[in-house]
C-alpha positions as CSV (number, residue, x, y, z in Angstrom):
1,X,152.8,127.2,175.8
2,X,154.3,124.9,172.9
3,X,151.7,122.0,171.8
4,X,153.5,118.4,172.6
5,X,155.6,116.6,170.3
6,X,155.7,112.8,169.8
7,X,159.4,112.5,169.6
8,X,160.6,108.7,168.3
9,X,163.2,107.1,167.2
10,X,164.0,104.3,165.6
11,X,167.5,102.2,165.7
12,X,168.1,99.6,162.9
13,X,171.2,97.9,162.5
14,X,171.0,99.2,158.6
15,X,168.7,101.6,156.9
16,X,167.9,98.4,154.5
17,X,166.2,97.1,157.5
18,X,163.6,99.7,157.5
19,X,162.2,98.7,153.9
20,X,161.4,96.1,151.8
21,X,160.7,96.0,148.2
22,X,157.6,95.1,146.1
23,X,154.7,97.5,147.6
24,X,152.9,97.3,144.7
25,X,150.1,99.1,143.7
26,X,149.3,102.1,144.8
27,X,152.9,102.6,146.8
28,X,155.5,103.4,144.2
29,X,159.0,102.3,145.3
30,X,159.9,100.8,148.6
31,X,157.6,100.5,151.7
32,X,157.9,100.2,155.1
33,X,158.1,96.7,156.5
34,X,154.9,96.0,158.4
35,X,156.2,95.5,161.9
36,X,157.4,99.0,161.9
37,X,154.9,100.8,160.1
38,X,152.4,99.3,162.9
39,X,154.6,100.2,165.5
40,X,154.8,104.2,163.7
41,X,151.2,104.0,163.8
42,X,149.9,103.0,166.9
43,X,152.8,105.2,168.1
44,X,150.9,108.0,167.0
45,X,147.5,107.0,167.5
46,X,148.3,106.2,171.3
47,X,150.0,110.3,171.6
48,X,146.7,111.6,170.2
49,X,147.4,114.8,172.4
50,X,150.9,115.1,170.4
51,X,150.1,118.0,167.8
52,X,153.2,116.3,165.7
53,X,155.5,113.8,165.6
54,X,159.3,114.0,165.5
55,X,161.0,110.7,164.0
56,X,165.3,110.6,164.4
57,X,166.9,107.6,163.1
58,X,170.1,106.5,163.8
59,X,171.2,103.5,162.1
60,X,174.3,101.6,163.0
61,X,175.6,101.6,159.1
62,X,177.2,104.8,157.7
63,X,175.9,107.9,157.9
64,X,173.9,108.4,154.4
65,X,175.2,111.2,152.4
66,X,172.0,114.1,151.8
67,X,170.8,112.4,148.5
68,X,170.3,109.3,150.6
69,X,168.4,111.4,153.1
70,X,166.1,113.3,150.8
71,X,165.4,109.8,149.1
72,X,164.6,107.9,152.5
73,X,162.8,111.1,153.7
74,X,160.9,110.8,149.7
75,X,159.8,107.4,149.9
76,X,158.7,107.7,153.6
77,X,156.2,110.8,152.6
78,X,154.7,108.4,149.9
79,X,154.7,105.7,151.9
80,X,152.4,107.2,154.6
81,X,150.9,109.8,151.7
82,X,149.3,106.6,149.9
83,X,148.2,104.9,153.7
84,X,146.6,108.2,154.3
85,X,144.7,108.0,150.7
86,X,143.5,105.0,152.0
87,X,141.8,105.8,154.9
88,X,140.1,108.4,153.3
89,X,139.0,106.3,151.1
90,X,137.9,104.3,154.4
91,X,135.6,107.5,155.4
92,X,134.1,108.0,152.4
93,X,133.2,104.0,152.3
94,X,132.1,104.3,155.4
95,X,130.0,107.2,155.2
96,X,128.1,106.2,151.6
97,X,127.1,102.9,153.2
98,X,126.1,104.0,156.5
99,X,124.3,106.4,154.8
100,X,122.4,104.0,152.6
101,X,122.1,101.8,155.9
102,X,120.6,104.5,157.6
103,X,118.1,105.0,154.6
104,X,117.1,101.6,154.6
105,X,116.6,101.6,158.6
106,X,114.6,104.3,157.9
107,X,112.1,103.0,155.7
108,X,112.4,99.9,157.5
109,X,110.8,101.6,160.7
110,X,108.1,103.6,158.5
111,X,106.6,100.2,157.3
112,X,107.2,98.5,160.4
113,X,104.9,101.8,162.8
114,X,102.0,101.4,159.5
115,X,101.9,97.5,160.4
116,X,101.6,98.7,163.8
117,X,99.4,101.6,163.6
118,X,97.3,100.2,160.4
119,X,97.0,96.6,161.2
120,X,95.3,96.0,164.2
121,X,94.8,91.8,164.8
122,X,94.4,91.9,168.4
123,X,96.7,91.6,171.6
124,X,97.5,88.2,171.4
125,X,100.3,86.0,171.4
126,X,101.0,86.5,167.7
127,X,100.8,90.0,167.6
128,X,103.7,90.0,170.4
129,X,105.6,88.3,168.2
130,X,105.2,89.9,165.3
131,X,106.0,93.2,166.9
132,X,108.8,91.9,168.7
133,X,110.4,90.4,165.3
134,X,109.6,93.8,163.7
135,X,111.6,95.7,166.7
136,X,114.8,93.6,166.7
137,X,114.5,94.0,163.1
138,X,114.4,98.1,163.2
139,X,117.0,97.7,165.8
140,X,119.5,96.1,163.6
141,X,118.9,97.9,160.8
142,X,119.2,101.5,162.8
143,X,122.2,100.0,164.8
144,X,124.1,99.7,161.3
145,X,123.8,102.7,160.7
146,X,124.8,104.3,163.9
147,X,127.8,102.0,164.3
148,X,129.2,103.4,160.5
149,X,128.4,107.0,161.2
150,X,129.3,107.4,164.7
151,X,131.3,105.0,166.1
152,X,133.7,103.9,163.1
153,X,134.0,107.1,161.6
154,X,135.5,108.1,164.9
155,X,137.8,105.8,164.6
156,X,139.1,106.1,161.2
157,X,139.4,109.9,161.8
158,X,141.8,108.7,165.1
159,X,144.0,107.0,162.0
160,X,143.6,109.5,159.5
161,X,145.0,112.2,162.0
162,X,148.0,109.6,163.2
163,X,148.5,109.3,159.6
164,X,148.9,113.0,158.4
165,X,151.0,113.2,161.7
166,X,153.4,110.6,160.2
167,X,153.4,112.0,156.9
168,X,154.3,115.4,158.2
169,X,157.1,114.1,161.0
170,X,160.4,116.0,160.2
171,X,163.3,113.3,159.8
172,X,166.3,113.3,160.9
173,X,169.7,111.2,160.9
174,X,171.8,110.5,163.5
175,X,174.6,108.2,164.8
């Protein structure tokens, strides 16, 4: 059984309409205009069952000559190459300081059970509230943690794998 394919297409007026200049830093040459890099990208993030994406564009203009093509098809690659950079980029942010989150919810927790444990000032109303500042405080700390290395690295995976689907979508022209 073949793996599903994401098949889209896109239908500009001109090819010009696909791009804009000025990327900047890190893209080098034209980018994708925003609008239709989102709508690429959630494109491909919604099909997460789609082992690849298929992208045909037929613009209304002339048909571009296979220089054009291999130029558009060029600039694309980087395009999504360099937004693909980025999100790993992302992960490894993510990670290092959910990492160092987790460390600090960590030692946060052992000082907080040795007040516990060590300090012993009675049951009274204070005590509550010290221990109940000292467990939303653990709490916090550990949730931080959790949220970077669980939750939003799952998410910026999702992207990542949209991306590389992007970058790797065959092109083709049509009329």
């Amino acid at each position: 059984m073949s793996e599903p394919v994401l098949r889209l297409r896109i239908d500009p007026a001109t090819i010009e309409e696909i791009w804009e200049e000025g990327g900047g830093f890190p893209f080098r040459g034209p980018i994708l205009r925003a609008p239709l890099a989102e709508y690429l990208e959630n494109q491909a993030r919604r099909a997460r069952s789609a082992a690849s994406v298929n992208l045909t564009i037929h613009a209304g203009d002339a048909p571009l000559d296979a220089e054009a093509q291999t130029r558009f098809v060029r600039n694309y690659r980087s395009f999504f190459e360099v937004k693909f950079d980025g999100v790993e980029l992302e992960r490894a942010v993510n990670r290092r300081e959910g990492l160092q989150s987790l460390y600090v919810g960590v030692a946060t927790s052992l000082v907080a059970l040795a007040l516990v444990v060590f300090v012993d000032v009675g049951l009274g109303f204070h005590t509550f509230a010290i221990y109940f500042v000292l467990l939303v405080l653990v709490w916090v700390l550990m949730w931080d943690s959790i949220e970077k290395l669980v939750f939003d690295s799952m998410f910026i995976r999702m992207r990542a794998r949209a991306l590389a689907k992007l970058r790797d979508a065959p092109v083709t022209f049509g009329r």
